[in-house]
Phi, psi and omega in degrees: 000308173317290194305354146274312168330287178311330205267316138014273187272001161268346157263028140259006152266005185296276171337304195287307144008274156311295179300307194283338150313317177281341171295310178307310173292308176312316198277314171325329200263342202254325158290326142308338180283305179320332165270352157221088125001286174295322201270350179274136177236312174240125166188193204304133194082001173312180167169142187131167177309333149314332209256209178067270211296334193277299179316262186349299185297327180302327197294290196297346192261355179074016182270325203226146181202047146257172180275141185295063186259355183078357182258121186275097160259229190268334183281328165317267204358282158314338171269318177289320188298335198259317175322294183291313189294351190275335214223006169090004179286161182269140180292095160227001160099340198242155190224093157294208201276326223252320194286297186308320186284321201289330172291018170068358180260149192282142176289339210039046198228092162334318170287311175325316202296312196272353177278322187286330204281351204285346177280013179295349193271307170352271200327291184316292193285300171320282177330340221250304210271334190277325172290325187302267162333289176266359172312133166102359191243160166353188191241343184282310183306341194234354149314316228248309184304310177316297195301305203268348167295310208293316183300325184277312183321351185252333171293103212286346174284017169207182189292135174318332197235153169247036151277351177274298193302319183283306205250042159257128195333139149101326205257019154194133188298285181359305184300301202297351181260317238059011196276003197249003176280297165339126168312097210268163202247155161003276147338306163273353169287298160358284169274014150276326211299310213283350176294316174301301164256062130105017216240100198230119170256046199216327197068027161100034205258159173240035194200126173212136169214192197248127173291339224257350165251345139351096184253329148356118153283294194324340199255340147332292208282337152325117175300093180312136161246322173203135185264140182222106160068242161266358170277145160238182204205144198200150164309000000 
């Protein structure tokens, strides 16, 4: 009878244990939601066509490697957060109105709406330099192009902006040619947007080149991280 006794109250510390674990998280999550109320939509324990649509994106963007299911668990979780620190968001895991615009999904928020639209000049010249540049390569690829205009803007060796960054001397034949003139097509408007909300298949890289026409030693000496189509792409 003791040795039941005992085992009794140690799986009824078990439980309480357990049970106060879930409590604790739950109140965490629950305590960040409570502080912008209005702005949350999606977070830990959601479910529905928003954790679908979040996934996904998360998904094609290389942030999430779960399954697209609709459930916001722990692999979301850990995915919108590698998201937000890649795009300047505050890291919480939870995806308010700020998180869904950068993720190109809609918010139902007029102001967001109208804040996002305002990057159309962003959008235009990325395109234009991403048509340029990248005409003829994969839809990844012209993505890829964008991502590393977007990757120097962040990048203290180079110009704040990214029109500084597209017209600094020397640094993409498209300028130096005019091709960059050019009327950029569906696609590349397509692939400046997602480039634009957070999507680098490049891996933060800031370099890119055609090997079979390269002449540069110096650009030789970059650490290749991936090849996309005829570019390779580098640190």
């Amino acid at each position: 009878m003791k040795k039941n006794s005992k085992l009794i109250i140690l799986i009824i510390l078990l439980v309480t244990v357990v049970l106060g674990m879930q409590y604790n998280s739950k109140k965490f999550f629950y305590n960040n939601i409570s502080r912008e109320s209005k702005d949350v939509l999606s977070y830990y324990g959601s479910r529905g066509q928003e954790v679908i649509n979040i996934q996904t994106k998360l998904k094609q963007w290389g942030y999430y490697t779960g399954a697209v299911d609709g459930i916001f668990g722990s692999q979301t979780y850990q995915a919108v957060r590698r998201f937000q620190t890649k795009n300047g968001l505050a890291v919480d895991g939870i995806v308010g109105t700020k998180t869904l615009a950068a993720l190109g999904l809609p918010t139902g928020d007029s102001a967001t709406a109208a804040t996002t639209t305002s990057t159309s000049k962003d959008v235009n010249i990325l395109a234009r330099i991403i048509h340029g540049e990248a005409r003829g390569e994969s839809y990844t690829g012209k993505v890829a192009v964008g991502a590393v205009i977007l990757n120097r803007v962040q990048d203290s060796r180079f110009p704040k902006t990214i029109a500084g960054v597209i017209y600094q001397p020397g640094a993409f034949d498209a300028v130096a040619d005019g091709q960059i003139n050019l009327a950029p097509d569906s696609t590349s408007i397509k692939a400046a947007r997602d480039a634009l909300n957070g999507w680098d298949p490049t891996y933060g890289c800031v370099y890119y080149w055609n090997p079979a026409t390269a002449t540069s030693k110096w650009i030789w000496s970059r650490p290749i991280i991936t090849q996309i189509g005829k570019h390779v792409f580098a640190k």
